[in-house]
Backbone of each chain as ProteinMPNN parsed JSONL, in Angstrom:
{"seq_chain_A": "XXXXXXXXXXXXXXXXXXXXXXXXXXXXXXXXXXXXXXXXXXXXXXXXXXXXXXXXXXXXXXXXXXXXXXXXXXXXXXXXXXXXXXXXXXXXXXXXXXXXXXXXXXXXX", "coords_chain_A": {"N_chain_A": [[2.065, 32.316, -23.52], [5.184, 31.883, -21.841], [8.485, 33.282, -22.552], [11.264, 33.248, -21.765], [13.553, 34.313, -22.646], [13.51, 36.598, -24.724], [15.021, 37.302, -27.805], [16.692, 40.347, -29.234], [14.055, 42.247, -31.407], [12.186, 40.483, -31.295], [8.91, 40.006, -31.132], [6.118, 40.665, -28.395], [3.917, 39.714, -26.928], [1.768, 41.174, -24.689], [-1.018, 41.671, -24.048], [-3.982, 42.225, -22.024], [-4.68, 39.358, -19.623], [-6.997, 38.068, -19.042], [-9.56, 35.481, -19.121], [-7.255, 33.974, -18.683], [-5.995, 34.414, -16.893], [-6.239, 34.023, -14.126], [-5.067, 31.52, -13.765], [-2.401, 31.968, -14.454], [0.917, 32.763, -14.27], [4.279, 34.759, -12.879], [6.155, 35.855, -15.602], [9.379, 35.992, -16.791], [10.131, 37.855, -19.094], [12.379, 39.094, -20.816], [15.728, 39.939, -20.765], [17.942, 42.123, -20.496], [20.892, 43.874, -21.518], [20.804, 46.205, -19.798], [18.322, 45.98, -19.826], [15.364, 44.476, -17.937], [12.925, 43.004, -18.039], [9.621, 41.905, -16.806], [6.057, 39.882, -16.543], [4.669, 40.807, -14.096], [2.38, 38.364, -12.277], [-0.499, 38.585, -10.025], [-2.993, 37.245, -7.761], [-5.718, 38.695, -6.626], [-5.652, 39.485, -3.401], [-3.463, 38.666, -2.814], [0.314, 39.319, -2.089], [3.309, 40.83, -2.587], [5.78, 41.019, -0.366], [7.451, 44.147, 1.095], [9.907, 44.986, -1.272], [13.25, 45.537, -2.484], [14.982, 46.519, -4.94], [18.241, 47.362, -6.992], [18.097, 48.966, -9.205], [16.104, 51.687, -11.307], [12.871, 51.343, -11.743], [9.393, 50.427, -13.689], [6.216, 50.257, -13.181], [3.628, 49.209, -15.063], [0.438, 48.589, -14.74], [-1.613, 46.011, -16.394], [-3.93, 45.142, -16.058], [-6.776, 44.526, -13.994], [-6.236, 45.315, -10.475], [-3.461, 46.585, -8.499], [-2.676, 47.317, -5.636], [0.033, 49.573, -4.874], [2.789, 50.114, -2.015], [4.665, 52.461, -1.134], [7.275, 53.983, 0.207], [5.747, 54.855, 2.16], [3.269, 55.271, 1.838], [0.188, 54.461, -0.421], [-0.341, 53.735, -3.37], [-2.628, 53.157, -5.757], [-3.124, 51.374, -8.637], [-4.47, 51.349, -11.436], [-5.277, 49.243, -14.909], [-3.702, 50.445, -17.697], [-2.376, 52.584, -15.964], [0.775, 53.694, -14.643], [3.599, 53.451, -12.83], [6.291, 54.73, -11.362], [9.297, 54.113, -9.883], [12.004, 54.542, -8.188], [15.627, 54.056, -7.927], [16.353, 51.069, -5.564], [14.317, 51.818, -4.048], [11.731, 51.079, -1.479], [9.762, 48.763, -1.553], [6.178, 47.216, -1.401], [3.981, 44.968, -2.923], [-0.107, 44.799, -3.768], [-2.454, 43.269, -5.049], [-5.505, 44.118, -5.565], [-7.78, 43.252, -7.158], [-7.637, 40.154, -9.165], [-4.546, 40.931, -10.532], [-2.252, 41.835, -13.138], [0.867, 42.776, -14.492], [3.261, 44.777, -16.509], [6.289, 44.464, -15.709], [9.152, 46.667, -15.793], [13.037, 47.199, -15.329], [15.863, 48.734, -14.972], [18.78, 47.686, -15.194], [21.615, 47.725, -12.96], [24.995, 47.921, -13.336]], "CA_chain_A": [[3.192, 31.404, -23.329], [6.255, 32.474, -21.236], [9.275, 33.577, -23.471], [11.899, 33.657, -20.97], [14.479, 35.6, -23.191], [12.995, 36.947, -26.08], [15.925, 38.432, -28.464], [15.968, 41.637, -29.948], [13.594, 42.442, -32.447], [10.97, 39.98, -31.39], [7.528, 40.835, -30.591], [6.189, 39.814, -27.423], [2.576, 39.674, -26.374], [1.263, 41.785, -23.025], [-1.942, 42.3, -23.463], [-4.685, 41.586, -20.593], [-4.511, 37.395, -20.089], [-8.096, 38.094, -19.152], [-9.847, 34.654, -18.169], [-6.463, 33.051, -18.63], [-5.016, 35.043, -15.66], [-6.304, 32.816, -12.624], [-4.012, 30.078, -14.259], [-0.972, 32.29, -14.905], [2.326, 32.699, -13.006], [4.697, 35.579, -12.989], [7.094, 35.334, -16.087], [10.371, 36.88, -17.342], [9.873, 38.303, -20.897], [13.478, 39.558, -21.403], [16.462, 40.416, -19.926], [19.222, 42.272, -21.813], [22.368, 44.366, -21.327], [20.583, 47.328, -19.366], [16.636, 46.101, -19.398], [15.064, 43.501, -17.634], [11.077, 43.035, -17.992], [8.958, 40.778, -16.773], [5.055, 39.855, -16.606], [3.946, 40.373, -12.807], [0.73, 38.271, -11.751], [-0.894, 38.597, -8.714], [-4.263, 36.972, -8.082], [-6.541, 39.27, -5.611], [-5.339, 39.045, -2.372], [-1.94, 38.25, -2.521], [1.065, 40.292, -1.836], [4.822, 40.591, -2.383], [6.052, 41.776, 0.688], [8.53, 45.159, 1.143], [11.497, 45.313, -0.929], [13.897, 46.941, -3.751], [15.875, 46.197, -6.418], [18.965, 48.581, -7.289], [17.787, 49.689, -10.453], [14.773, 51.905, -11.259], [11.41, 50.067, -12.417], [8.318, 51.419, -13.843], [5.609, 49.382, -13.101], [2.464, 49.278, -15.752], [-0.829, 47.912, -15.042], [-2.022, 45.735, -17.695], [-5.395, 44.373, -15.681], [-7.016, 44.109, -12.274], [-5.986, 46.641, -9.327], [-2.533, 46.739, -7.715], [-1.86, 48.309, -4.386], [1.721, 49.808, -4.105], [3.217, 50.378, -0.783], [6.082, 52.709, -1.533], [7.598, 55.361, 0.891], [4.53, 55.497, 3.59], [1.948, 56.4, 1.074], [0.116, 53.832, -1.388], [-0.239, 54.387, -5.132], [-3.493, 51.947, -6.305], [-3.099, 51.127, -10.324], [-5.41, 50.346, -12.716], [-5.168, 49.112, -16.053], [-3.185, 51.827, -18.37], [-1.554, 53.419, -14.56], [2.33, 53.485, -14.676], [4.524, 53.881, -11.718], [8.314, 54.937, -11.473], [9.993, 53.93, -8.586], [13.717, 55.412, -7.588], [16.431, 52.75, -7.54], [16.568, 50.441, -3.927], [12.646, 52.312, -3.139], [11.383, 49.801, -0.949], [8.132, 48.667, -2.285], [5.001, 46.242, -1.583], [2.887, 45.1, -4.023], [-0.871, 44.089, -3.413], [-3.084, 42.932, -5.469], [-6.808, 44.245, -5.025], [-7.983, 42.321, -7.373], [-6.591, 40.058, -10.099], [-4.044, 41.568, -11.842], [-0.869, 41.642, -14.068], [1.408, 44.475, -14.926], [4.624, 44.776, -17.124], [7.698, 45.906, -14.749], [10.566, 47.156, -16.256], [14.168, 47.098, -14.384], [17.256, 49.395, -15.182], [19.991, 46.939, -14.279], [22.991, 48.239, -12.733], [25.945, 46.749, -13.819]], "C_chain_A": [[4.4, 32.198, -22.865], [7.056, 32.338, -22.376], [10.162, 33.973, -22.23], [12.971, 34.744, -21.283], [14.528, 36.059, -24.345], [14.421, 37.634, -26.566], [15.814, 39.845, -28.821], [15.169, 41.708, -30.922], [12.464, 41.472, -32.527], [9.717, 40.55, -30.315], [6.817, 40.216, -29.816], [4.515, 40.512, -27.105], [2.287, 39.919, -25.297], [-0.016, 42.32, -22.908], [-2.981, 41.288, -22.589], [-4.676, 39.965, -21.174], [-6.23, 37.177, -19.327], [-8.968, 36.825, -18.635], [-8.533, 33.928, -18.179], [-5.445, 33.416, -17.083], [-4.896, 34.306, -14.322], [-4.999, 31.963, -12.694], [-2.532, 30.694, -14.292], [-0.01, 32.139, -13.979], [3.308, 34.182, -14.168], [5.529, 35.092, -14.021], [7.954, 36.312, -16.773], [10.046, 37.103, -18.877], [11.153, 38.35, -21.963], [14.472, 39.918, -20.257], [17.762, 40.688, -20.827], [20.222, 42.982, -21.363], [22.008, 45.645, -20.174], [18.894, 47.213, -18.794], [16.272, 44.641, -19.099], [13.465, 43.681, -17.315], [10.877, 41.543, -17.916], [7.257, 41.01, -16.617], [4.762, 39.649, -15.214], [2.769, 40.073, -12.885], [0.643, 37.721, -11.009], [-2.37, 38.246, -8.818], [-4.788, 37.893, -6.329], [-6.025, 38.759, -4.445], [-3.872, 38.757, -1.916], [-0.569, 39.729, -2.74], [2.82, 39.817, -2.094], [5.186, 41.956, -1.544], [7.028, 42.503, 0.5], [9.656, 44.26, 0.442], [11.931, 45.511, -1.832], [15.031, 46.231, -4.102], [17.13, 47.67, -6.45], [18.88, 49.396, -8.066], [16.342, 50.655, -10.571], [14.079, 51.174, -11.914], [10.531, 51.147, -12.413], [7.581, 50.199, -13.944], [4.111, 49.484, -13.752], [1.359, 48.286, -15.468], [-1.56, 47.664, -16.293], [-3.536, 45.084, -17.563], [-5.467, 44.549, -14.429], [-6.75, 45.603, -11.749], [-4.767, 46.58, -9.027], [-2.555, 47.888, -6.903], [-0.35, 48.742, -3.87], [2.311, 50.602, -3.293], [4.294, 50.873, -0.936], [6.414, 54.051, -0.694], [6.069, 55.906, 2.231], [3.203, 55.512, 2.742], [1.458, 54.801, 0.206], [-0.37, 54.178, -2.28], [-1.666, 53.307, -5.127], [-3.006, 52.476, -7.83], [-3.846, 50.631, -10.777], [-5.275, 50.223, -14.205], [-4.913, 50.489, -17.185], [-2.572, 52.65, -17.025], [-0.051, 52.739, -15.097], [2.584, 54.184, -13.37], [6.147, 53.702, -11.719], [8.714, 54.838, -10.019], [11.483, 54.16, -8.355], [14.075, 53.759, -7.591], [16.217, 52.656, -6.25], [15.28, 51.242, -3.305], [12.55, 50.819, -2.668], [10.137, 49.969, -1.203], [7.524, 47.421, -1.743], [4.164, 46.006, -1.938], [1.641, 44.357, -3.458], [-1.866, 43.687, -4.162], [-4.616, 43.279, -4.817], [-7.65, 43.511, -5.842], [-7.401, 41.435, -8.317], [-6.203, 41.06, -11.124], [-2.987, 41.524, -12.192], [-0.612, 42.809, -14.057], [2.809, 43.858, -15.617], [5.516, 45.75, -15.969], [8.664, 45.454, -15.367], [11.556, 47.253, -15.392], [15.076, 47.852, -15.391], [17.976, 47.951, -14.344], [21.603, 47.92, -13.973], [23.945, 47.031, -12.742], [26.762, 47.441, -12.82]], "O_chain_A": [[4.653, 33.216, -23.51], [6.715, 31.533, -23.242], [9.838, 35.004, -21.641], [13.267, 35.715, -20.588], [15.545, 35.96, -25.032], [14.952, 38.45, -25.814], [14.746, 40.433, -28.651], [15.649, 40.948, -31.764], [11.766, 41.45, -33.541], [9.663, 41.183, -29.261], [6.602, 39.06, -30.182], [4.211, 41.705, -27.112], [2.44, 38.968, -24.53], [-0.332, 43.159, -22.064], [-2.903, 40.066, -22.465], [-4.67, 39.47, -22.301], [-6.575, 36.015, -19.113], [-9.233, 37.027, -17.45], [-8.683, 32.933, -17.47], [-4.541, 32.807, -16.511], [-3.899, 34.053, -13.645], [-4.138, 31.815, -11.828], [-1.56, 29.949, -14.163], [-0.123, 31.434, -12.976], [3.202, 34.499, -15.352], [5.899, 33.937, -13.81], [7.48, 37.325, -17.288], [9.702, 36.188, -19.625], [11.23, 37.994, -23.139], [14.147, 40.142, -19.091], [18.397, 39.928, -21.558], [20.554, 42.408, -20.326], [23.013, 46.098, -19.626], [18.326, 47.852, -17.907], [16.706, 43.709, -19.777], [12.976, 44.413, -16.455], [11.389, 40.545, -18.423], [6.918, 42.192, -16.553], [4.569, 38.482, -14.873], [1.929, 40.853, -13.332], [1.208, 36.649, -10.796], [-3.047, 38.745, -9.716], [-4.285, 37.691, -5.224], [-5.911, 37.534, -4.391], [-3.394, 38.674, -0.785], [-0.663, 40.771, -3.388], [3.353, 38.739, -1.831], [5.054, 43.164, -1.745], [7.859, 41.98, -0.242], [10.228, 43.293, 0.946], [11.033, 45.829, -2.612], [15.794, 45.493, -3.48], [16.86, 48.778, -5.988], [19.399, 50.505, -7.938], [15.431, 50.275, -9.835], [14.557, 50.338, -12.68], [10.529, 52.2, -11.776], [7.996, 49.223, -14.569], [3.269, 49.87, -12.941], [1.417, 47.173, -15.991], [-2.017, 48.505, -17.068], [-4.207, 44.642, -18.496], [-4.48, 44.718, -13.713], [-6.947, 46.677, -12.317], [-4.616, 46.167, -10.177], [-2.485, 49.07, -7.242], [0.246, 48.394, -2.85], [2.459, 51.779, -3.621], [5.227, 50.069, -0.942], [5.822, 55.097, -0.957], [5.715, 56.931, 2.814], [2.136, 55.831, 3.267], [2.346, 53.949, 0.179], [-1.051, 55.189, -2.111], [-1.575, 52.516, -4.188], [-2.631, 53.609, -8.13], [-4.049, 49.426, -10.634], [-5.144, 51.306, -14.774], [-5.768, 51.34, -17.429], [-2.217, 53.75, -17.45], [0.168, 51.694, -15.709], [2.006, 55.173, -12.92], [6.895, 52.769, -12.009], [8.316, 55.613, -9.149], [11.934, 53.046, -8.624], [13.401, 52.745, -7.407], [15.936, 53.653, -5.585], [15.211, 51.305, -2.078], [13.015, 49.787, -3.152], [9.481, 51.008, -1.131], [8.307, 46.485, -1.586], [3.187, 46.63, -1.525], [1.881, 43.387, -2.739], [-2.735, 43.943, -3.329], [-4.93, 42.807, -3.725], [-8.503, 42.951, -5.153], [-6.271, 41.876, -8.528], [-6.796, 41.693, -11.997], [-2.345, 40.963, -11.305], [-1.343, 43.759, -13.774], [3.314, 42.767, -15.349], [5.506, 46.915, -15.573], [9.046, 44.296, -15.534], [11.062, 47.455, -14.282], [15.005, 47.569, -16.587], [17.711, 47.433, -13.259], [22.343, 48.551, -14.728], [23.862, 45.85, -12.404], [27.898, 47.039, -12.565]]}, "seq_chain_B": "XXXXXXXXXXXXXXXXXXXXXXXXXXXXXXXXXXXXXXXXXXXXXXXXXXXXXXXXXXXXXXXXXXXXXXXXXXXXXXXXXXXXXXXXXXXXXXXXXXXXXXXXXXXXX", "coords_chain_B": {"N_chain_B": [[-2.918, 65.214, -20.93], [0.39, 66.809, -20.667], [3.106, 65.618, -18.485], [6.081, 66.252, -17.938], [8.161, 65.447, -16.418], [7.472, 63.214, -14.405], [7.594, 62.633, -10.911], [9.549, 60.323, -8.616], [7.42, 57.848, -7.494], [5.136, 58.514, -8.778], [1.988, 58.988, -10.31], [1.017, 57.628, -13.71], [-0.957, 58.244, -16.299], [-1.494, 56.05, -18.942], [-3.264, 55.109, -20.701], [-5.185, 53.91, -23.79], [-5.564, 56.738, -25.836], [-7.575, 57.156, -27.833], [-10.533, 58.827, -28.674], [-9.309, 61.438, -28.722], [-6.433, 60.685, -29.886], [-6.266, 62.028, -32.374], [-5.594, 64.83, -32.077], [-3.255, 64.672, -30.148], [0.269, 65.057, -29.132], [3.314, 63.784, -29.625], [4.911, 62.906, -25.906], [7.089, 63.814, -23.433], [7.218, 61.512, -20.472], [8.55, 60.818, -18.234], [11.765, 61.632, -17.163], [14.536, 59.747, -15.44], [17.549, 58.768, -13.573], [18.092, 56.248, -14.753], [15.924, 55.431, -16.901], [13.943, 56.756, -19.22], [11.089, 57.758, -20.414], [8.441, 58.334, -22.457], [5.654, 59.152, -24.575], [4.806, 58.071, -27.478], [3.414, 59.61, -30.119], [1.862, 58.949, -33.189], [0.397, 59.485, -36.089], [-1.781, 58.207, -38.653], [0.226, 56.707, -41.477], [2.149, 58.739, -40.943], [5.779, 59.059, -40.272], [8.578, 58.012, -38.493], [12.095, 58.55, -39.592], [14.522, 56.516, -40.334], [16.773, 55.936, -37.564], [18.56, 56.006, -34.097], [19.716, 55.411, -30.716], [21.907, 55.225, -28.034], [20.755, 53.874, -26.16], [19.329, 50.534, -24.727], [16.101, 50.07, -25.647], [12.52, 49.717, -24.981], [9.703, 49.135, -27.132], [5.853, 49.832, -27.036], [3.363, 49.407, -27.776], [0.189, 50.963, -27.735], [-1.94, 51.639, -28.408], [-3.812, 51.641, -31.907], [-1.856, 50.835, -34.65], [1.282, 50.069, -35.493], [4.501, 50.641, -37.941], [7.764, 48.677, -37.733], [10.464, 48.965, -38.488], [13.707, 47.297, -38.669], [16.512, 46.56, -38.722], [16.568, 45.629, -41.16], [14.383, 44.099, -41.631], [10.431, 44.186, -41.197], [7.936, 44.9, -38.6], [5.31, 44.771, -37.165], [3.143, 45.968, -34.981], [0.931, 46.076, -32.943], [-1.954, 46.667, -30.537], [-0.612, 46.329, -26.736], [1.208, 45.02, -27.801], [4.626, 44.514, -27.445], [8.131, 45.59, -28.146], [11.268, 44.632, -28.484], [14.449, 46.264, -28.562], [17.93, 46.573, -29.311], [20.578, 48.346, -28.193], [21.626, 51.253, -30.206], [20.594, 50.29, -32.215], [19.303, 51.049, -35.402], [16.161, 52.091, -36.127], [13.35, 52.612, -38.044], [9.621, 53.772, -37.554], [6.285, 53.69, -38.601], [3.468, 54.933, -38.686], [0.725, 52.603, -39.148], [-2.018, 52.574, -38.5], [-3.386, 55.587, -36.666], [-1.673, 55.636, -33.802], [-0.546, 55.43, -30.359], [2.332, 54.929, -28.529], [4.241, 53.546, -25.922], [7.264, 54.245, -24.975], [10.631, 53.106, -23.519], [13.183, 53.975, -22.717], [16.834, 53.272, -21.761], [19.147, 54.79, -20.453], [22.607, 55.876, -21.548], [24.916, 56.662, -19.62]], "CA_chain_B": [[-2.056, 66.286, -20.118], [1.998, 65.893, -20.134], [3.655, 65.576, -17.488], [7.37, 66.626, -18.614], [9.196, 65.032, -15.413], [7.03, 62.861, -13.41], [8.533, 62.297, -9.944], [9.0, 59.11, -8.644], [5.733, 57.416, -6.95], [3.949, 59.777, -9.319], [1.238, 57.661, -10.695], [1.29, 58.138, -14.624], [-2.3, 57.518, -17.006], [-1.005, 55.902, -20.312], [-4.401, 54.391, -20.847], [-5.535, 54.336, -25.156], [-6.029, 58.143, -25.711], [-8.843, 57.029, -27.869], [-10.851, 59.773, -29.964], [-8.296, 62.28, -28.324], [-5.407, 60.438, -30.056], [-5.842, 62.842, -33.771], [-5.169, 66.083, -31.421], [-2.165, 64.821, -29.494], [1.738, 64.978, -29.384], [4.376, 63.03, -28.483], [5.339, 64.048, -24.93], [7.795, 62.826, -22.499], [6.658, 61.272, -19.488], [9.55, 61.177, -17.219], [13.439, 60.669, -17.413], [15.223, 59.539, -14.416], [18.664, 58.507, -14.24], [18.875, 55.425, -15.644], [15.36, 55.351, -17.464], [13.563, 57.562, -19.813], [9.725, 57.035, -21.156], [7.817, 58.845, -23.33], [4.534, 58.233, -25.162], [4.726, 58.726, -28.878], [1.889, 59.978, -31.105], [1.844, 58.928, -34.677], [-0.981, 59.238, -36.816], [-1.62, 57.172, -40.012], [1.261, 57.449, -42.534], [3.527, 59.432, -40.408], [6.897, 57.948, -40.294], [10.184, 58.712, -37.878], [12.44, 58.303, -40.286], [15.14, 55.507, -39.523], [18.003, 56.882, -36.444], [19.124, 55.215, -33.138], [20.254, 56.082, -29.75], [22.158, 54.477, -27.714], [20.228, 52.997, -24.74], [18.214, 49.638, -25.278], [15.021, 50.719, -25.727], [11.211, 49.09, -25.772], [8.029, 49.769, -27.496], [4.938, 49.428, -26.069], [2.103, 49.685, -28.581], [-0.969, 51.427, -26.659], [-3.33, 51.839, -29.328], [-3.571, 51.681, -33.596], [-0.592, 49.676, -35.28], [2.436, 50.779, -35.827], [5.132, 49.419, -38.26], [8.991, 48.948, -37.015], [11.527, 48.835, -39.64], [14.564, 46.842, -37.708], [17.748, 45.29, -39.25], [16.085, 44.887, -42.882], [12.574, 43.153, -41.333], [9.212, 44.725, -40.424], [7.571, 44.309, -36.952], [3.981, 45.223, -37.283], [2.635, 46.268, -33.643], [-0.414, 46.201, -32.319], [-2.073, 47.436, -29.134], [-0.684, 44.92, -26.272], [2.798, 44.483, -28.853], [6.165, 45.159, -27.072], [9.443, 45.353, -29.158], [13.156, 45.405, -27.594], [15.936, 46.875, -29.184], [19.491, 46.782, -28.501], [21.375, 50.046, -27.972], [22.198, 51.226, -31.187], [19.999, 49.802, -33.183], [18.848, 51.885, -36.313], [15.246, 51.402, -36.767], [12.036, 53.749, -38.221], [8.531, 53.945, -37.347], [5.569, 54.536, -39.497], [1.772, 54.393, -38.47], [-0.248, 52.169, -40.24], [-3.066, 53.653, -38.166], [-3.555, 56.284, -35.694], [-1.454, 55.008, -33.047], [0.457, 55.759, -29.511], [2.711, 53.927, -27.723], [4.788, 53.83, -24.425], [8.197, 53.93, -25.128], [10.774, 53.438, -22.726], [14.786, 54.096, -23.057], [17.807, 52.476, -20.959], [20.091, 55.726, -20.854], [23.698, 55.293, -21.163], [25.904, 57.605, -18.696]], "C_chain_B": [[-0.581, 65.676, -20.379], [2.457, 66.389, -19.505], [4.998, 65.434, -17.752], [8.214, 65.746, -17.671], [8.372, 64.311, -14.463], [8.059, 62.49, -12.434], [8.371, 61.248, -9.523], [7.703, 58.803, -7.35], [5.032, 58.733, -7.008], [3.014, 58.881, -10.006], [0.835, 58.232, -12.195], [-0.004, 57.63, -15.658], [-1.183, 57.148, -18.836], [-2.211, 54.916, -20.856], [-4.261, 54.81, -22.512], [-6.471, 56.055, -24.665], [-7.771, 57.753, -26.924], [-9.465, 58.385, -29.263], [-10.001, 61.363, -29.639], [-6.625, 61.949, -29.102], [-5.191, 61.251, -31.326], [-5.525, 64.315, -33.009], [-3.848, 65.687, -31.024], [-1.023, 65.012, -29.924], [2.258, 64.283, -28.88], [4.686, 63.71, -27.412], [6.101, 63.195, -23.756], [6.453, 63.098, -20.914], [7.052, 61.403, -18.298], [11.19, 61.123, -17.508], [13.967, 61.223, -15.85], [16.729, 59.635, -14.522], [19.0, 57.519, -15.021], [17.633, 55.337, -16.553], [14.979, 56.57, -18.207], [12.554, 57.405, -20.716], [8.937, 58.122, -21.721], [6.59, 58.239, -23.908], [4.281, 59.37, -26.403], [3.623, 58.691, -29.461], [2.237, 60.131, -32.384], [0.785, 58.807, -34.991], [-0.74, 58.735, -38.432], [-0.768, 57.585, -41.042], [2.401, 58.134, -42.517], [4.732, 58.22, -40.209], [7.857, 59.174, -39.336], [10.568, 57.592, -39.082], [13.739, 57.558, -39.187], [16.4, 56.821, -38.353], [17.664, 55.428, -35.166], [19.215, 56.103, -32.3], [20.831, 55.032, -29.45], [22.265, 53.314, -26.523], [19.965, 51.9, -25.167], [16.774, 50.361, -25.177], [13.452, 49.501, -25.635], [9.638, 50.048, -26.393], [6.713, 49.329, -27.587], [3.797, 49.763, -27.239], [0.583, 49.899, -27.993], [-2.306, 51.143, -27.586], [-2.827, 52.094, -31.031], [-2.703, 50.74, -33.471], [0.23, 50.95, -36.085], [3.785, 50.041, -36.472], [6.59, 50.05, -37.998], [9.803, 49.073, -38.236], [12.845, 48.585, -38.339], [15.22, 45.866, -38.632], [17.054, 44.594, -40.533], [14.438, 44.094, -42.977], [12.248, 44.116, -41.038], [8.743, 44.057, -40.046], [5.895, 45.317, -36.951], [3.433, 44.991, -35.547], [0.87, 46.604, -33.679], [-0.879, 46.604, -30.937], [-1.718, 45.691, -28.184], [0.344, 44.371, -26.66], [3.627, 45.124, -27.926], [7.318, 44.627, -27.723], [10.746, 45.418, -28.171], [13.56, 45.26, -28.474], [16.839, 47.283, -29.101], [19.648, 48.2, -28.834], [21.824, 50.169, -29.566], [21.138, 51.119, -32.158], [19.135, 50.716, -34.054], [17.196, 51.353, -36.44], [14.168, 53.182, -37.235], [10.635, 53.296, -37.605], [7.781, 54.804, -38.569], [4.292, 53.92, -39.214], [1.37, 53.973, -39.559], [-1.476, 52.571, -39.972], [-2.825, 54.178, -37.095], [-3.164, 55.537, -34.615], [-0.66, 55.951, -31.527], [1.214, 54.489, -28.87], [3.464, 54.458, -26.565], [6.299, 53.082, -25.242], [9.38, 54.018, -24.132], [12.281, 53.331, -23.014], [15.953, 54.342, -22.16], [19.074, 53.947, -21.614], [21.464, 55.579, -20.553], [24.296, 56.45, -20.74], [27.068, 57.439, -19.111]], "O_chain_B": [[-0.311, 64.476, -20.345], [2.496, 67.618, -19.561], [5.274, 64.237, -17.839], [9.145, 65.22, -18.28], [8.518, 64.841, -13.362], [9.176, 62.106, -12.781], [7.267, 60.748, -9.739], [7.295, 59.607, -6.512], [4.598, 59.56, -6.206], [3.532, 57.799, -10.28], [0.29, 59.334, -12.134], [0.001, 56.407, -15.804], [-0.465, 57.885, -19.513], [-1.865, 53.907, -21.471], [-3.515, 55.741, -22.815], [-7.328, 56.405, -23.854], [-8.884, 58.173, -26.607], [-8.957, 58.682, -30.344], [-10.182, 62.314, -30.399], [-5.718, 62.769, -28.958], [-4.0, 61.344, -31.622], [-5.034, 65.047, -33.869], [-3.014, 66.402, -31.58], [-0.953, 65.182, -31.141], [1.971, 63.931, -27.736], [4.813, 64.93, -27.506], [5.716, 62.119, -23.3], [5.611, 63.903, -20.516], [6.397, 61.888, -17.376], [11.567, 60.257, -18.297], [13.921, 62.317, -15.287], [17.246, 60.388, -15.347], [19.907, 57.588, -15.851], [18.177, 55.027, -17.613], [15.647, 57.56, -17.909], [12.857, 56.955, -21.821], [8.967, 59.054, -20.916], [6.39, 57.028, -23.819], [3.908, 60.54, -26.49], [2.846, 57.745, -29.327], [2.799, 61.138, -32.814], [0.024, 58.083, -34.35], [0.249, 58.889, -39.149], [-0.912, 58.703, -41.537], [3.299, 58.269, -43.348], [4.642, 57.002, -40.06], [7.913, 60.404, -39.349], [10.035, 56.55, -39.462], [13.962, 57.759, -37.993], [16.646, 58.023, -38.451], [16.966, 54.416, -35.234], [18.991, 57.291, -32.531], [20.667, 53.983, -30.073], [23.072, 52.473, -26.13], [20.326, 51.87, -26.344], [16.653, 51.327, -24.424], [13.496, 48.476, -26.316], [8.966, 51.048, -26.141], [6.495, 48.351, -28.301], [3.598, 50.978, -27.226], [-0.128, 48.906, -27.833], [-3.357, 50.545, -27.355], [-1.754, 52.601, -31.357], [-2.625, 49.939, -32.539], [0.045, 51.971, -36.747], [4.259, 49.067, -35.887], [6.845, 51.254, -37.985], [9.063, 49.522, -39.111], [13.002, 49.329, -37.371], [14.797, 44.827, -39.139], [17.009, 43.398, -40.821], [13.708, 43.721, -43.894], [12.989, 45.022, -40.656], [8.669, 42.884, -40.412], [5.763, 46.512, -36.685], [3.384, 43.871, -35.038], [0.043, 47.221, -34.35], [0.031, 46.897, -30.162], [-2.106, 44.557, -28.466], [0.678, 43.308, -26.137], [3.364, 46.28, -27.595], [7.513, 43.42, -27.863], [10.993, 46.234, -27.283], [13.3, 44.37, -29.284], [16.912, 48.474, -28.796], [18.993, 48.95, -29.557], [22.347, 49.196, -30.108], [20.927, 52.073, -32.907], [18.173, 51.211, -33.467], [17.017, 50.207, -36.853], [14.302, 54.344, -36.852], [10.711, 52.185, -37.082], [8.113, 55.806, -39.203], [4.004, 52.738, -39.405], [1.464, 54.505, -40.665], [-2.185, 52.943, -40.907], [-2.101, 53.553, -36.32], [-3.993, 54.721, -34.212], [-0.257, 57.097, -31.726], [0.768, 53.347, -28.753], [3.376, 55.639, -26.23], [6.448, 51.999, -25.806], [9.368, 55.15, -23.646], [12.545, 52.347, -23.704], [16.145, 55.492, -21.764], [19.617, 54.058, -22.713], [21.74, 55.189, -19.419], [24.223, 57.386, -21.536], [28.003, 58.039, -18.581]]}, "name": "protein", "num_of_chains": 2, "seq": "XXXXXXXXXXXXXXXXXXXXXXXXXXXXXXXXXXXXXXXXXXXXXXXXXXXXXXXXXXXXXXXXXXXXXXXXXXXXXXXXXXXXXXXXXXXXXXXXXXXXXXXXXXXXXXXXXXXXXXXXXXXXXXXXXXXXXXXXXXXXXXXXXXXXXXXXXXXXXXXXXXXXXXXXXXXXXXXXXXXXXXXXXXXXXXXXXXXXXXXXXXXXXXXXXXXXXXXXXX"}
């Protein structure tokens, strides 16, 4: 169940959504004074095309494959992979097959 | 292995360490500028005793259970559990079993 702005001190559920994943949709978890996480899901095949945020992000695979297009080169992720990306990196995410990941955001204020 | 400073689009394993988790240490993973992640190694019984910093922070429960101590409640983690916690915020840690997690901390400049 999406939790769009969980408070502090509550405990929030990320692990694999497993057959429930087909059905899912990307959802915000939190967003607080400095951190902003959300639940990316991508079903096989699909892509979010080039582009960057100001803040850095670390992007955890929590299922599936992701392909990330970052600086010329691509990273693949699999379940337990983390990726750190520089503030404003321009990035494209691809999905190889279904999968989710927790990304984290530094916000610049 | 730790990787003291990963660089960014360094691709980072935080998979469950598994029957490797009674050997390990805590060991940072990377710190950027505005982030800073680590993956802590407690084993059953160990406790950080309560303290703060003053980023927001989350905690990522990889593997075992791990209990929070936060603002007078306990937050019992599990693998798949993520916690946020405002800047500041005093809390402890104490494995209930053999655990790691992914912790990640919003650094204030």
């Amino acid at each position: 169940m999406a939790i769009p702005h969980a408070s502090a001190g509550q405990t929030i559920d990320v692990q694999p959504l497993g057959e429930r994943l087909a059905a899912a949709k990307t959802v915000a978890l939190f967003k607080a004074q400095d951190l902003e996480v959300m639940r990316l899901v991508l079903l096989a095949g699909r892509s979010l095309p080039p582009h960057q945020v100001a803040g850095e992000i670390t992007i955890l695979c929590i299922e599936g494959v992701l392909d990330i297009a970052l600086d010329g080169r691509r990273h693949v992720l699999g379940a337990g992979q983390l990726l750190f990306l520089a503030g404003g990196a321009v990035h494209g995410v691809t999905a190889i097959e279904d999968a989710s990941a927790l990304v984290s955001i530094a916000l610049k204020r």
